[in-house]
N, CA, C and O atoms as CSV, one atom per row, in Angstrom:
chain,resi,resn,atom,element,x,y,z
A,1,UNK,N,N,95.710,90.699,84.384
A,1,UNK,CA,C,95.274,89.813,85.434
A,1,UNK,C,C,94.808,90.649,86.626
A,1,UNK,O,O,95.460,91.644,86.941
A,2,UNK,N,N,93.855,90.342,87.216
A,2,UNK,CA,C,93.343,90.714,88.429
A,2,UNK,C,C,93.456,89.909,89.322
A,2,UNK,O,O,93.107,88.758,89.063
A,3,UNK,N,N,93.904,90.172,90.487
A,3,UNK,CA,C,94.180,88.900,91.477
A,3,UNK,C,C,93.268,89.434,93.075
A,3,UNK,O,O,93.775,90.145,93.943
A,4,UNK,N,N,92.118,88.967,93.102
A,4,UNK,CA,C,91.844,89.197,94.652
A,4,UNK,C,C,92.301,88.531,95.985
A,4,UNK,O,O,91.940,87.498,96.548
A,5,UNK,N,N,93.201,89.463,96.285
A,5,UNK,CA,C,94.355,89.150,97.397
A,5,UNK,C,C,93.524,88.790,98.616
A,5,UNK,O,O,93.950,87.805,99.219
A,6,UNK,N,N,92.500,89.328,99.087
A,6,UNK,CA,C,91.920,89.290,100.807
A,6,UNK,C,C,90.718,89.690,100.454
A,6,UNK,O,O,90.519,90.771,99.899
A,7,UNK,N,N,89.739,88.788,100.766
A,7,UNK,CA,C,88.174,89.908,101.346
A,7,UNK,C,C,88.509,89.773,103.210
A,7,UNK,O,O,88.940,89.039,104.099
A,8,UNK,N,N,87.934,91.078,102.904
A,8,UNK,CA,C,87.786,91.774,104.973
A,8,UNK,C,C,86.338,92.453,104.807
A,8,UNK,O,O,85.752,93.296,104.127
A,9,UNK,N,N,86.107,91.420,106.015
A,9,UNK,CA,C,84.682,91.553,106.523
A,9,UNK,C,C,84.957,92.087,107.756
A,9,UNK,O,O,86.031,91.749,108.253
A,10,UNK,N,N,84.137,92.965,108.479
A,10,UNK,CA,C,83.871,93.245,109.858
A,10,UNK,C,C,82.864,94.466,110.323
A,10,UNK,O,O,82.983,95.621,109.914
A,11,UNK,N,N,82.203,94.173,110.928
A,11,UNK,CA,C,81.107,94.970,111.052
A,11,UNK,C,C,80.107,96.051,110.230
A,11,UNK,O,O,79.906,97.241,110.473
A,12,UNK,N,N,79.545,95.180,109.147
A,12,UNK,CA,C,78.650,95.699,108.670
A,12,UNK,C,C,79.479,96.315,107.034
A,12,UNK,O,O,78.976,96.840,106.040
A,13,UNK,N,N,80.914,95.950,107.364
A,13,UNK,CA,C,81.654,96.597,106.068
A,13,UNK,C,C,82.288,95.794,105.306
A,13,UNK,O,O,82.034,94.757,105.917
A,14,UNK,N,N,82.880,95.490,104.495
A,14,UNK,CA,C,83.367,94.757,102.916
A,14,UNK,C,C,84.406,95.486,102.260
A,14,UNK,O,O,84.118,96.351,101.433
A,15,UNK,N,N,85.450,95.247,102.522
A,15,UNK,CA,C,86.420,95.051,101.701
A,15,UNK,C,C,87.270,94.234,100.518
A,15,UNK,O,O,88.048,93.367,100.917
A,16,UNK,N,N,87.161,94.467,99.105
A,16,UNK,CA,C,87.630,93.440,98.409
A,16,UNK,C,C,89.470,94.385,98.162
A,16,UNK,O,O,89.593,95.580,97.896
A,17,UNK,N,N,90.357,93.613,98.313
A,17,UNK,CA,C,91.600,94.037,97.974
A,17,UNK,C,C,91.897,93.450,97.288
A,17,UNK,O,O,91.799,92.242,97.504
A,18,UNK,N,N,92.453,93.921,96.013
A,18,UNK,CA,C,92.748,93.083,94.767
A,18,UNK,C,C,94.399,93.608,94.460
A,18,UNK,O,O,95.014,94.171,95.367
A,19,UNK,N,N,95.121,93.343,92.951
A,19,UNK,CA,C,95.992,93.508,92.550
A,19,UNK,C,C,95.619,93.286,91.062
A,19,UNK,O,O,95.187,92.267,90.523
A,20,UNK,N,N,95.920,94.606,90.494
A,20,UNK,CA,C,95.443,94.757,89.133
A,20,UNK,C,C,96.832,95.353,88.199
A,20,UNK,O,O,97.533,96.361,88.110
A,21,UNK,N,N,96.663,93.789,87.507
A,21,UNK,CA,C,98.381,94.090,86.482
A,21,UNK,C,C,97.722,94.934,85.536
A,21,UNK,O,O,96.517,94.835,85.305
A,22,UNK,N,N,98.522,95.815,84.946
A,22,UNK,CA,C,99.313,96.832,84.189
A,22,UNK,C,C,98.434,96.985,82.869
A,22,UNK,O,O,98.028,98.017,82.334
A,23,UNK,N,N,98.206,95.244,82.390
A,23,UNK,CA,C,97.234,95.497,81.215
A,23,UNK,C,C,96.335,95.282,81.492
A,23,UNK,O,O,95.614,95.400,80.502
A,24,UNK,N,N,95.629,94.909,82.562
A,24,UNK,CA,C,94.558,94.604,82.856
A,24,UNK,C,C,92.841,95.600,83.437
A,24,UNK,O,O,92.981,96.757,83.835
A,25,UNK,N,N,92.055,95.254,83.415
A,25,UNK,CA,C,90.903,96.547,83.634
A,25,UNK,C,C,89.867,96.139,84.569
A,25,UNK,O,O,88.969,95.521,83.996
A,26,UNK,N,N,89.728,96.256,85.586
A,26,UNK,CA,C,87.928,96.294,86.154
A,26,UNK,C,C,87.211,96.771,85.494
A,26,UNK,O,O,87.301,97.960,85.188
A,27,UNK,N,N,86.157,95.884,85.020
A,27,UNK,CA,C,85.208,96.689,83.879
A,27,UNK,C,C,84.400,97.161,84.329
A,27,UNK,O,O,84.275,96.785,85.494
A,28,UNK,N,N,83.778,97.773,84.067
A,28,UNK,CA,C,82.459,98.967,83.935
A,28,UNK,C,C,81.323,97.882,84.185
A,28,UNK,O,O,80.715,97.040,83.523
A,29,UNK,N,N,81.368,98.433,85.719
A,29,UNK,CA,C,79.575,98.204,86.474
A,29,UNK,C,C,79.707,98.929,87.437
A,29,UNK,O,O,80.836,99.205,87.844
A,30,UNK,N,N,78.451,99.469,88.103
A,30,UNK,CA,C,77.763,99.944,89.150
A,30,UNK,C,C,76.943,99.720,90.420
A,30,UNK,O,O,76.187,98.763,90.254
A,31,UNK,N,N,76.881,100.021,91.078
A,31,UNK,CA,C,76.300,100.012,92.691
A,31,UNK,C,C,75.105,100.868,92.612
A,31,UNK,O,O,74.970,101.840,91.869
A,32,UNK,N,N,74.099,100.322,93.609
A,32,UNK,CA,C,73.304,101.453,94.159
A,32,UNK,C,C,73.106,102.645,95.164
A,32,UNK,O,O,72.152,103.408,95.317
A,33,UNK,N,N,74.048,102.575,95.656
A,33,UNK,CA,C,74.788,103.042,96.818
A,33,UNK,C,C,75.953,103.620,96.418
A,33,UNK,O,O,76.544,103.338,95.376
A,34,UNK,N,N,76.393,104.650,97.453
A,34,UNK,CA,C,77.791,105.130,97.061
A,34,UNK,C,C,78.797,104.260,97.441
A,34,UNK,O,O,78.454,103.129,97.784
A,35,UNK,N,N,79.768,104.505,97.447
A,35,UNK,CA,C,80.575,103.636,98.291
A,35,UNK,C,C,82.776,104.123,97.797
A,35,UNK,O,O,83.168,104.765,96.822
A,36,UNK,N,N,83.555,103.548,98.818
A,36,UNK,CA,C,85.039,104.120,98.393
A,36,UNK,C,C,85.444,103.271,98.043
A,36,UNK,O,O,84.948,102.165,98.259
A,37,UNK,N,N,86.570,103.481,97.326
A,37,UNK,CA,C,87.581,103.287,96.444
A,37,UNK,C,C,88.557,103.375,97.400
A,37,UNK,O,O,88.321,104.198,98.285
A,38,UNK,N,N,89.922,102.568,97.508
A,38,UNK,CA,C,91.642,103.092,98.214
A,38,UNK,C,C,92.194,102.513,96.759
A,38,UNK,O,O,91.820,101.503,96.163
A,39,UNK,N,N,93.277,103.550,96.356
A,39,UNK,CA,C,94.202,103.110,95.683
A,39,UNK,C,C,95.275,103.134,96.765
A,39,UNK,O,O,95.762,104.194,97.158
A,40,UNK,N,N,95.613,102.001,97.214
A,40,UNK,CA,C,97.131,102.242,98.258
A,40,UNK,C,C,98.239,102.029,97.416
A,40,UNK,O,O,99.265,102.419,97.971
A,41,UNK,N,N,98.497,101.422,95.954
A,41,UNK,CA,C,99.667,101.769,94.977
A,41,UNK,C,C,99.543,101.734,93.697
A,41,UNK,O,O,98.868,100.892,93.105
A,42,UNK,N,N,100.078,102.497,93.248
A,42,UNK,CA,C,100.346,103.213,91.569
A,42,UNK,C,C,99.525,104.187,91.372
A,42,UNK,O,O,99.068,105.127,92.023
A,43,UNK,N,N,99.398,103.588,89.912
A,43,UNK,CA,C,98.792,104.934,89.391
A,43,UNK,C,C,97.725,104.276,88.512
A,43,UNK,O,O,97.941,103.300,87.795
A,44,UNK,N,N,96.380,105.001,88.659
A,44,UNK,CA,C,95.048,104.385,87.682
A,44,UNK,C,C,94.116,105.022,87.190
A,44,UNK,O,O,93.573,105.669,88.084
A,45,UNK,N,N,93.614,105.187,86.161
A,45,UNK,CA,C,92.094,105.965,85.318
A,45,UNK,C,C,91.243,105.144,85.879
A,45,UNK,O,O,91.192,103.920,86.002
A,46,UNK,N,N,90.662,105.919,86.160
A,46,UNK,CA,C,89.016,105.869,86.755
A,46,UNK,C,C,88.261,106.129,85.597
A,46,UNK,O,O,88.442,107.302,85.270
A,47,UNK,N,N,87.413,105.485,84.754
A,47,UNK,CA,C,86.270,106.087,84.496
A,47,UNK,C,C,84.934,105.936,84.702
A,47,UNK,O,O,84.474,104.795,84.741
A,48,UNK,N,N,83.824,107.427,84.921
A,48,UNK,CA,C,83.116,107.426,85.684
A,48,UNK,C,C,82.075,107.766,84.891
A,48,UNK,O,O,82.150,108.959,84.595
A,49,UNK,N,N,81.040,107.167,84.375
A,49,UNK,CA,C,79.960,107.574,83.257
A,49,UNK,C,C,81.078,108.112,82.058
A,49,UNK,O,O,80.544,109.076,81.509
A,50,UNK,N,N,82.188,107.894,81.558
A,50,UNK,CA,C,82.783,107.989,80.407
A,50,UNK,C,C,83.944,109.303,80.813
A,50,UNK,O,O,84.687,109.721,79.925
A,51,UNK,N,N,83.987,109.724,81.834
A,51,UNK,CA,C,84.630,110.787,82.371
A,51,UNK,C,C,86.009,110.133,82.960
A,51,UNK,O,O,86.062,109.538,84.036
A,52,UNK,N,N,87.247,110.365,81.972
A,52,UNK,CA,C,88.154,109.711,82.880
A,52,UNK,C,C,89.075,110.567,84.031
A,52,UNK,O,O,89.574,111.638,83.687
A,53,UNK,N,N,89.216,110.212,84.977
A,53,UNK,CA,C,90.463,110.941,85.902
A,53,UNK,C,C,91.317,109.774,86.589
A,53,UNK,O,O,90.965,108.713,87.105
A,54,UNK,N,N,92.959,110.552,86.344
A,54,UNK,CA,C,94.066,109.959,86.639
A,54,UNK,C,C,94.128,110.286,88.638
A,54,UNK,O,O,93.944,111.296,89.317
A,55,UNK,N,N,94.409,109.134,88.903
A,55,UNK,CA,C,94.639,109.017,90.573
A,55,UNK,C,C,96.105,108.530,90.468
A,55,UNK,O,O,96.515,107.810,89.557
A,56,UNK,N,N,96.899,109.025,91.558
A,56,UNK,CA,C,98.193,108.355,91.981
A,56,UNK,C,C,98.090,108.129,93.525
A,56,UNK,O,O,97.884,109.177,94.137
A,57,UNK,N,N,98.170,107.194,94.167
A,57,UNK,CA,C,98.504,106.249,95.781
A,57,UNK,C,C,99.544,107.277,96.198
A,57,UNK,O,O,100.597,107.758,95.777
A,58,UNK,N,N,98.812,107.361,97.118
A,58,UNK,CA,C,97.726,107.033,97.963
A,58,UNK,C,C,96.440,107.803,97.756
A,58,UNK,O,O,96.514,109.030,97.689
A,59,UNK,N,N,95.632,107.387,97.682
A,59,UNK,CA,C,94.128,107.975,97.329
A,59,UNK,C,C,92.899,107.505,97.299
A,59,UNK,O,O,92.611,106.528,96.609
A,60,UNK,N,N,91.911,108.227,98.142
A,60,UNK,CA,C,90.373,107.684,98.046
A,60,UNK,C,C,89.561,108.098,97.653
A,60,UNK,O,O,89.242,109.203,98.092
A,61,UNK,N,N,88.850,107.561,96.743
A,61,UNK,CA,C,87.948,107.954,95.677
A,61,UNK,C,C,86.769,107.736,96.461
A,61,UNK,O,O,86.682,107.052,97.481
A,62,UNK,N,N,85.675,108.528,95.757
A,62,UNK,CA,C,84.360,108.333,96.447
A,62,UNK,C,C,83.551,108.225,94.654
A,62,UNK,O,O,83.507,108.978,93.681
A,63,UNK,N,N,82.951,106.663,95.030
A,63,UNK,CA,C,82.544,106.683,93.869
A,63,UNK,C,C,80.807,106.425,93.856
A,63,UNK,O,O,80.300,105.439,94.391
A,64,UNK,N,N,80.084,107.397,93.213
A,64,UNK,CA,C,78.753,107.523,93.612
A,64,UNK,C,C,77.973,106.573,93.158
A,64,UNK,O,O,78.524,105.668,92.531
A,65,UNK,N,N,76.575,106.525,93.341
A,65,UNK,CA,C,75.172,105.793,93.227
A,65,UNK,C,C,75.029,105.842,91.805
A,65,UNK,O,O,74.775,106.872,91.182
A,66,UNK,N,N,75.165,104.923,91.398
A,66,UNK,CA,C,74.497,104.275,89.935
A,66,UNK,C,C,75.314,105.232,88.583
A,66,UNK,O,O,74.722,105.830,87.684
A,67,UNK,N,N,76.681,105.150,88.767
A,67,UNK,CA,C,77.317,105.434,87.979
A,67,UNK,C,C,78.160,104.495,87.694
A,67,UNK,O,O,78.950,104.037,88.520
A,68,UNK,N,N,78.050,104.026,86.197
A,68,UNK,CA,C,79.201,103.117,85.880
A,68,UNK,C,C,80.374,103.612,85.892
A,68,UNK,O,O,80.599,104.749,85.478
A,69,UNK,N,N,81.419,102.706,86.442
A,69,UNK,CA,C,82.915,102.838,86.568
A,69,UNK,C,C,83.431,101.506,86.146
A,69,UNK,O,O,82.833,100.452,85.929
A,70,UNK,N,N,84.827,101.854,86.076
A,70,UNK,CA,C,85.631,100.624,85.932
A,70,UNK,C,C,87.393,101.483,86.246
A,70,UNK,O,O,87.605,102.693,86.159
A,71,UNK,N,N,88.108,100.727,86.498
A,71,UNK,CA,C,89.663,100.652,86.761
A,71,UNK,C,C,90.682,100.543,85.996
A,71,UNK,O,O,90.834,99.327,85.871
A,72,UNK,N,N,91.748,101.254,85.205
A,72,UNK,CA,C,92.927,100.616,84.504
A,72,UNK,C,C,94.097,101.200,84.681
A,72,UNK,O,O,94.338,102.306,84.197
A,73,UNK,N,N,94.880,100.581,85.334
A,73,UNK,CA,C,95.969,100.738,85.644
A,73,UNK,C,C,96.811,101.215,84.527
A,73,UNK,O,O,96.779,100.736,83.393
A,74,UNK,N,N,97.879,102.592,85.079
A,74,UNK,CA,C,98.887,102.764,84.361
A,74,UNK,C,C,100.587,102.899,84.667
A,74,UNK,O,O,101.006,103.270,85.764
A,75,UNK,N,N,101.215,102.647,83.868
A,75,UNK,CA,C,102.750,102.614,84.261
A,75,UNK,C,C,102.802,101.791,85.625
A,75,UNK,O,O,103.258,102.364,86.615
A,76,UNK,N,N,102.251,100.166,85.749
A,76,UNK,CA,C,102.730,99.541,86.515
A,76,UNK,C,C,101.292,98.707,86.996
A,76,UNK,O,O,100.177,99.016,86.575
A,77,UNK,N,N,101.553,97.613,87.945
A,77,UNK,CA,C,100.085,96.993,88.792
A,77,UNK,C,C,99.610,98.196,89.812
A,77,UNK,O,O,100.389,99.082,90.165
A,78,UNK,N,N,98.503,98.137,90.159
A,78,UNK,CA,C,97.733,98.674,91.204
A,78,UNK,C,C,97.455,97.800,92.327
A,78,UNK,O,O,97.083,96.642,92.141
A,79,UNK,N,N,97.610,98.270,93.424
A,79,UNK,CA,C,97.155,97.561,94.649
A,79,UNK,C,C,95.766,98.646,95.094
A,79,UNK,O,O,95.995,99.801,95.454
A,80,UNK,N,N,94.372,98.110,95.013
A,80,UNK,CA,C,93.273,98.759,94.895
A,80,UNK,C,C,92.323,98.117,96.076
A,80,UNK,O,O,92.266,96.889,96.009
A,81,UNK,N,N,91.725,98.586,96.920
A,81,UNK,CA,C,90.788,98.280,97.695
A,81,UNK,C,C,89.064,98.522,97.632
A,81,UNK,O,O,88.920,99.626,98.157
A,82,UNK,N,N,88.132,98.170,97.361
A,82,UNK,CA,C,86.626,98.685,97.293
A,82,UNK,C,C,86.210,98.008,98.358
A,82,UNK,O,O,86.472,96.878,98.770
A,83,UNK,N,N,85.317,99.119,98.859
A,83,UNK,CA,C,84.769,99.220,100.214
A,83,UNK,C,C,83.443,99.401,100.228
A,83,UNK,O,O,82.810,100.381,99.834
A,84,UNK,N,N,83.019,98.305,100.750
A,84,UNK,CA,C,80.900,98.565,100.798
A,84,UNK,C,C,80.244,98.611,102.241
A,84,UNK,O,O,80.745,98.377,103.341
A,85,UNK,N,N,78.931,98.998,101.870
A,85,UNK,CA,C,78.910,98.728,103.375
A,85,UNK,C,C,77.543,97.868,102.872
A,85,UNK,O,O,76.631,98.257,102.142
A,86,UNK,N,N,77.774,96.276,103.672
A,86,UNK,CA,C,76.496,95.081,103.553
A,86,UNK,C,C,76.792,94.131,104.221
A,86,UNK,O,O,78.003,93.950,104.345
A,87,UNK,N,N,75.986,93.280,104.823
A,87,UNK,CA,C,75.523,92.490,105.957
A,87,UNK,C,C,75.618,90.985,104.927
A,87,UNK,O,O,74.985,90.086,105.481
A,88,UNK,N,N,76.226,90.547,103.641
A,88,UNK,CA,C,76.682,89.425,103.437
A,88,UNK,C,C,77.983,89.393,104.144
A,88,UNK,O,O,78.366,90.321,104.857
A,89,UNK,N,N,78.402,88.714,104.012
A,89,UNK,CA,C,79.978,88.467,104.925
A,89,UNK,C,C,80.150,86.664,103.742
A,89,UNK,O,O,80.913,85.798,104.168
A,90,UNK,N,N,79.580,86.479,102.762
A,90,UNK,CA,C,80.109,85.674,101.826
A,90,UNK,C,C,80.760,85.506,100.783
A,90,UNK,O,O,80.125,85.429,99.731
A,91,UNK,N,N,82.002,85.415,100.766
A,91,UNK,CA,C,82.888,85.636,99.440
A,91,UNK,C,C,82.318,85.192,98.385
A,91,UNK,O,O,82.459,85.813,97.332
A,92,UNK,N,N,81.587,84.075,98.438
A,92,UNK,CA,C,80.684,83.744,96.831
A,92,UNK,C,C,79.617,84.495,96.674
A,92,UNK,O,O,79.181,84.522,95.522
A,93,UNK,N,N,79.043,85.129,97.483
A,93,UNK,CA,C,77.780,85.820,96.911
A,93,UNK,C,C,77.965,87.422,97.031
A,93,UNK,O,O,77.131,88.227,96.620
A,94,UNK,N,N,78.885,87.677,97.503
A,94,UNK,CA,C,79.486,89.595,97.783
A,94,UNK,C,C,79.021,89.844,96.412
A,94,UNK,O,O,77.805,90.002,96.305
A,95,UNK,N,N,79.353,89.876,95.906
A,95,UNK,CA,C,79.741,90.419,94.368
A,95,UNK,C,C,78.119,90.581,93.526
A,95,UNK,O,O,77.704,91.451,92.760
A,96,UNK,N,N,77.513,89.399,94.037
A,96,UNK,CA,C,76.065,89.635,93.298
A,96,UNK,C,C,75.281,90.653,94.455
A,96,UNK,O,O,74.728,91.737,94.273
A,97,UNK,N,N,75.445,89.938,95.583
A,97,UNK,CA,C,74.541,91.425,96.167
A,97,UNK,C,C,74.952,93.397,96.100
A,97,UNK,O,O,74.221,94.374,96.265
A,98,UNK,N,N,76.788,93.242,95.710
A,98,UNK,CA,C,76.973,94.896,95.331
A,98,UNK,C,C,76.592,95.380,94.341
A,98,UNK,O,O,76.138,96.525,94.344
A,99,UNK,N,N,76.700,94.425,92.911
A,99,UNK,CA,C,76.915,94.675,91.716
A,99,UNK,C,C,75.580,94.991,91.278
A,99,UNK,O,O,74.840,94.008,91.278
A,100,UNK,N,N,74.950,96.285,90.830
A,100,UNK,CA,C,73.552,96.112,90.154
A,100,UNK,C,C,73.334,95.455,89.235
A,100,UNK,O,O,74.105,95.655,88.297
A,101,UNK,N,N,72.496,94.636,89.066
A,101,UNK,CA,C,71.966,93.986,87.999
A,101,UNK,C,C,71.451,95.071,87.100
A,101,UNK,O,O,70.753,95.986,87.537
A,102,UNK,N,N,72.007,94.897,85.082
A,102,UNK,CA,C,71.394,95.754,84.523
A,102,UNK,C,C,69.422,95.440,84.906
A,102,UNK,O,O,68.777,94.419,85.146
A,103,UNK,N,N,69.023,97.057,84.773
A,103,UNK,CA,C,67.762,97.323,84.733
A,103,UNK,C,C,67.039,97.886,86.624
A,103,UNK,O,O,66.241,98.762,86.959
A,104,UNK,N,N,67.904,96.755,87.488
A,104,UNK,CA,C,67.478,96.508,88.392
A,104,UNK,C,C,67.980,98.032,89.431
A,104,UNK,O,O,67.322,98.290,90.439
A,105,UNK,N,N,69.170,98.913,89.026
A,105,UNK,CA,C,69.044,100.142,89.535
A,105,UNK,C,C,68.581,101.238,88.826
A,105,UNK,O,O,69.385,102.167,88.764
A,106,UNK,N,N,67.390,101.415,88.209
A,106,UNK,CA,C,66.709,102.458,88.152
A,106,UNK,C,C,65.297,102.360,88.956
A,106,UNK,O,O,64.394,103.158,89.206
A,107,UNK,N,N,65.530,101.101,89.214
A,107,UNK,CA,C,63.590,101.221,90.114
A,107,UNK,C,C,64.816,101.252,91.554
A,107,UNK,O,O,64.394,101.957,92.470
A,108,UNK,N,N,66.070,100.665,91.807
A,108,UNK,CA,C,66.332,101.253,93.397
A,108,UNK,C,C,66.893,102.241,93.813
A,108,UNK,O,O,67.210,102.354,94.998
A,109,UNK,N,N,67.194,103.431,92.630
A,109,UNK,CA,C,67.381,104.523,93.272
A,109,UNK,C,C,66.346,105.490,92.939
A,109,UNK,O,O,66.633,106.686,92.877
A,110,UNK,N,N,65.086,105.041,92.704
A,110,UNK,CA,C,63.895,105.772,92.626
A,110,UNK,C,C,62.805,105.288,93.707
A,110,UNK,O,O,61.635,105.672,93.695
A,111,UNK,N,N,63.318,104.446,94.587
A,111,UNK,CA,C,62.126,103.737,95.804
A,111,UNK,C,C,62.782,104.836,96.681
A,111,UNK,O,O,63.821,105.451,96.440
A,112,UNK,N,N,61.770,104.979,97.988
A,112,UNK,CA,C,61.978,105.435,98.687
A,112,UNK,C,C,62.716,104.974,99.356
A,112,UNK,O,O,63.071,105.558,100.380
């Protein structure tokens, strides 16, 4: 189960704070933009274009431009934060304006 606890909006930035049980995974999608990661508890695999690395909380990841990732918690839930920086401030539409649409980030990290 994934549970999104709080979105925090404030100036120009986006926070989604979630809670990610034990068996559970953020799947694998990407941004066009870089953007951070907070693990503020446990412990979780990152993988990053198929590259996994173990993080333990407290820790901030910097996770780059148009690399798929996803989240899975180990030995316990994660309390996980992702951080953007965008000018929606709408909990129903956040998610479509971070998330690249397949196809749609290879023409935007090749525009000027």
């Amino acid at each position: 189960m994934i549970e999104v606890i709080q979105h925090h909006f404030v100036g120009g930035l986006y926070a989604k704070e979630m809670r990610i049980a034990e068996n559970a995974e953020v799947t694998s999608h990407r941004h066009v933009y870089d953007h951070l990661s907070v693990l503020a508890k446990g412990c979780v695999i990152v993988s990053a274009d198929g590259v996994q690395q173990t993080y333990y909380a407290p820790a901030v990841i910097k996770i780059k431009a148009g690399v798929n990732h996803s989240v899975r918690p180990v030995n316990g839930d994660a309390h996980w934060l992702c951080i953007h920086r965008t000018d929606c401030d709408d909990v129903n539409q956040v998610d479509q304006v971070l998330i690249a649409p397949l196809g749609a980030l290879d023409f935007a990290l090749r525009a000027p």
